[in-house]
N, C-alpha and C positions, 0 to 999 in steps of 0.2 A: 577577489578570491582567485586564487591560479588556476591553473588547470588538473592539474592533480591532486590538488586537493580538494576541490570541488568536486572530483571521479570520485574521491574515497569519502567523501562526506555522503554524496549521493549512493553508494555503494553500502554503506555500512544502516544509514537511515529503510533500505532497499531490506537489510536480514532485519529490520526495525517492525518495517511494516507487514514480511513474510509473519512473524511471530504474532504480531497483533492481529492479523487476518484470520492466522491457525486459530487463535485465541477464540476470536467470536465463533468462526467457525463451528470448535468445539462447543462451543457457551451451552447448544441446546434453545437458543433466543426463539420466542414464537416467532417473531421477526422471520425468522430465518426461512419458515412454512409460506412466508409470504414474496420469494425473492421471483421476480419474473421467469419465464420457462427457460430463456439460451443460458441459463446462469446455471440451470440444473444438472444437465451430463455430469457424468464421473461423481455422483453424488453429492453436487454441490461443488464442487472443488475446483470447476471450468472456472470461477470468480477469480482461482489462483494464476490463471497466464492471463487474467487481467491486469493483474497487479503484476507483473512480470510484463506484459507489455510495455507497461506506464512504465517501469524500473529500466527494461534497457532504452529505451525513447529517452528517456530525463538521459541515460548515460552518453546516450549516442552525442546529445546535444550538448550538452557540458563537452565532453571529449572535443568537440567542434568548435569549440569557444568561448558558448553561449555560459557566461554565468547566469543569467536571471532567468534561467531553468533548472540552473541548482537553485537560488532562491524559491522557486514555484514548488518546486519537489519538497525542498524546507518546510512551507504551510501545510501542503500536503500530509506530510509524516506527522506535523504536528495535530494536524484537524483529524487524521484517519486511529491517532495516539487515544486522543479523546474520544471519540467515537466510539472506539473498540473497548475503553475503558469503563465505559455508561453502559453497551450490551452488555461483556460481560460480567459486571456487577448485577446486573438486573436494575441498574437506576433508570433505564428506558424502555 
């Protein structure tokens, strides 16, 4: 995988997982009542510069070289895809 395009794989997977995040977010999940207290600020929505963390770290390191952080991020979107897709259906 190049280098640029491993940025924009990682980049585009990055508005993938923003939306899927919003998603649960919104769901209503009881889940949600149960999320530890540093996750609570801003009404829940401090979880969002976690995943903004994790998004410019995978970019920073791709951009650096590292393709098998775009791999890593790859699982990532996929396992955080399902995830969000089981809350919010209500299948979990």
């Amino acid at each position: 995988m190049s280098g640029l395009m491993g940025l924009a794989i990682v980049f585009f997977l990055g508005i993938f997982n923003f939306a899927a995040h919003k998603a649960v977010l919104e769901s209503g999940h009881r889940m949600l009542s149960q999320v530890p207290w540093f996750f609570k600020p801003l009404g829940g929505r401090f979880s969002l510069v976690v995943e903004f963390a994790m998004l410019l770290g995978a970019m920073i390191a791709v951009a650096g070289g590292s393709a098998g952080w775009a791999w890593v991020y790859v699982l990532y979107s996929i396992l955080n895809g399902l995830s969000a897709w089981l809350i919010s259906n209500g299948r979990l």
